[in-house]
Every structure is written in structure tokens, then in C-alpha cells.
N, C-alpha and C positions, 0 to 999 in steps of 0.2 A: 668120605673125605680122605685125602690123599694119606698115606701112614705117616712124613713128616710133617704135613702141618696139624695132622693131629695130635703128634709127639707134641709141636714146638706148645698147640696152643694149652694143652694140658700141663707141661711145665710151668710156662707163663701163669698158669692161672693161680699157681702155686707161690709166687712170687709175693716174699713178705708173710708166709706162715713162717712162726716159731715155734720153739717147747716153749711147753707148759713153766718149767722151771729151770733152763738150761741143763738138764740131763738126759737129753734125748729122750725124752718124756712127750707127754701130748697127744689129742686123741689122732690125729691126723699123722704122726710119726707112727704112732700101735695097728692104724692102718695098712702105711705101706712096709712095716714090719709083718703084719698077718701074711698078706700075699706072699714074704720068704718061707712065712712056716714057722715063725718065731712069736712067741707072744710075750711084746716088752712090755707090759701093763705086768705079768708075774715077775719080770727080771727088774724090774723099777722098784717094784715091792721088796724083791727079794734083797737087793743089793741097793739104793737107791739112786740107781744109776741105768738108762734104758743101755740099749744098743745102737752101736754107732750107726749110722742109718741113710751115709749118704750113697748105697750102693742099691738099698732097697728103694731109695729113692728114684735113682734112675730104673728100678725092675718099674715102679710102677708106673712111669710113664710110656715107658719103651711097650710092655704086656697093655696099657689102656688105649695105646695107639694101635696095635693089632703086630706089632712085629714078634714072630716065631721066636719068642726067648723063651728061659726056664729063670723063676723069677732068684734071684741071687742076694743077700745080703754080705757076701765078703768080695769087696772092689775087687781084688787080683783077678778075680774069676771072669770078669769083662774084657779081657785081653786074651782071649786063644789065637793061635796065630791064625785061624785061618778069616778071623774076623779083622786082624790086622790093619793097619789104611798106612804105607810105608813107601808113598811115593809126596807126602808132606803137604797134596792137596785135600783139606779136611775142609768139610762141610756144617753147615749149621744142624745142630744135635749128633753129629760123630759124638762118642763114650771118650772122655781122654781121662788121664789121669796125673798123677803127681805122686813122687815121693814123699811119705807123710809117716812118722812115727817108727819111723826105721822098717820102715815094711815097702817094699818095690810095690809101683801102684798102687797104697796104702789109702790115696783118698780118689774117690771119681768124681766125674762131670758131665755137663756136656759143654761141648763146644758151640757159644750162641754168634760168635761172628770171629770170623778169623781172616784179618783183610792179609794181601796179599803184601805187604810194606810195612816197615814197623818190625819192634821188638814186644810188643804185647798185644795182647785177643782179649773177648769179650766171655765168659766162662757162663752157665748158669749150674747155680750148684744146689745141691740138700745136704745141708750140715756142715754148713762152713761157718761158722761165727753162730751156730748155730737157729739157723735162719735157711729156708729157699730164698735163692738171692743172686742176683746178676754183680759179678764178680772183674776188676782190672786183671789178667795175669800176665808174668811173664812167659813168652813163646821157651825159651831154653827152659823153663821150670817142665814142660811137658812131660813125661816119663814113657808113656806110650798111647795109642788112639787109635778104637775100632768103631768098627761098622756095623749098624744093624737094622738099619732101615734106609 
């Protein structure tokens, strides 16, 4: 299967899990938190609070579709420039992000439909209201958007 549509349909299928308790908890967040290398089930425990999770979220779909990434749980890290997309033609599952919590690139995404007209696109995210979840946003909210399959 081609590696975007098997990003897209992996994401998708994801569409509508939540935490367990709204704290980044749940067995399926401890999941695509393992593949960074972090085990939020101890830091849930520890603090009662997981790890925010929507960067591991995009590790796990991007690594379950077969694209050459290193699986990442901090958003900023999905933007190197040389992964870049800066000629503003972004494709369905390009990484984009948003400024979020005073951190540049602070929250990720993917980009699930970005028509060419209009001032808003179609987002699919992990960990936005805490939920996977296909998202309205605004085009100028963008912050940056790379490439990786």
C-alpha cells in the first residue's frame, strides 16, 4: 500500500479515540507514547498527568506507514528545515503546526484537506480537545508544515 494512503488510513482509523480521563492517559495514548521511548502509564502515576501526546501521535502514524522518521514526542522537532513545504502547496497528511502554549510549533497535525480557496483547511489531530479528531482551522493560524511522505 502506497505510504500516504496508508498514513491517511491509519490516522483515520484513529478518529474518535480519547483519554481514558482527559490527562493524556489511556491505553492507546501509552502506546504511541512507547514508540517515543517514554512510558506515560509511570508519568500518569507519578504526577497524574500523561504526556502531551499529539506529536507521538503523528510519530505513530507517519513510523506505521513506513516513512524513514525517528519516532519524536516534542512537536518543534517535525519541522527541520530541510523537511520544510514553503512554496504554500501542502498536501493531505503534510505535519503542520500552530503556535500553542507559548512554544513556536507547540502543537502538530496533519493537514487532511487544504483546498486551494478560502481562509480555513481541514486538520486531523491527536490531542486536541483531547480526542483524534478531524478539526475546522484557520489557514493564518499555521505556524510551519513539513514533508515526510
Amino acid at each position: 500500500m502506497d505510504k500516504l494512503i496508508k498514513a491517511m488510513t491509519l490516522a483515520a482509523s484513529k478518529i474518535g479515540v480519547k483519554e481514558l480521563t482527559g490527562n493524556n492517559d489511556g491505553p492507546f495514548i501509552n502506546e504511541v507514547m512507547r514508540l517515543t521511548g517514554l512510558d506515560n502509564q509511570k508519568q500518569y502515576e507519578t504526577t497524574g498527568k500523561g504526556y502531551a501526546w499529539c506529536a507521538a501521535f503523528v510519530s505513530w502514524v507517519l513510523y506505521g506507514a513506513g516513512a524513514q522518521v525517528k519516532p519524536n514526542a516534542w512537536a518543534p522537532a517535525w519541522f527541520p528545515e530541510s523537511k520544510l513545504v514553503k512554496d504554500g502547496k501542502y498536501r493531505p497528511m503534510d505535519v503542520a503546526a500552530i503556535n500553542f502554549n507559548n512554544v513556536i510549533n507547540g502543537h502538530v497535525f496533519f493537514i487532511f484537506y487544504w483546498p486551494e480557496d478560502g481562509d480555513t483547511f481541514v486538520s486531523l489531530d491527536g490531542n486536541w480537545g483531547n480526542v483524534v479528531g478531524l478539526n475546522i482551522r484557520k489557514k493564518a493560524d499555521v505556524s510551519a508544515v513539513s514533508r515526510w511522505i
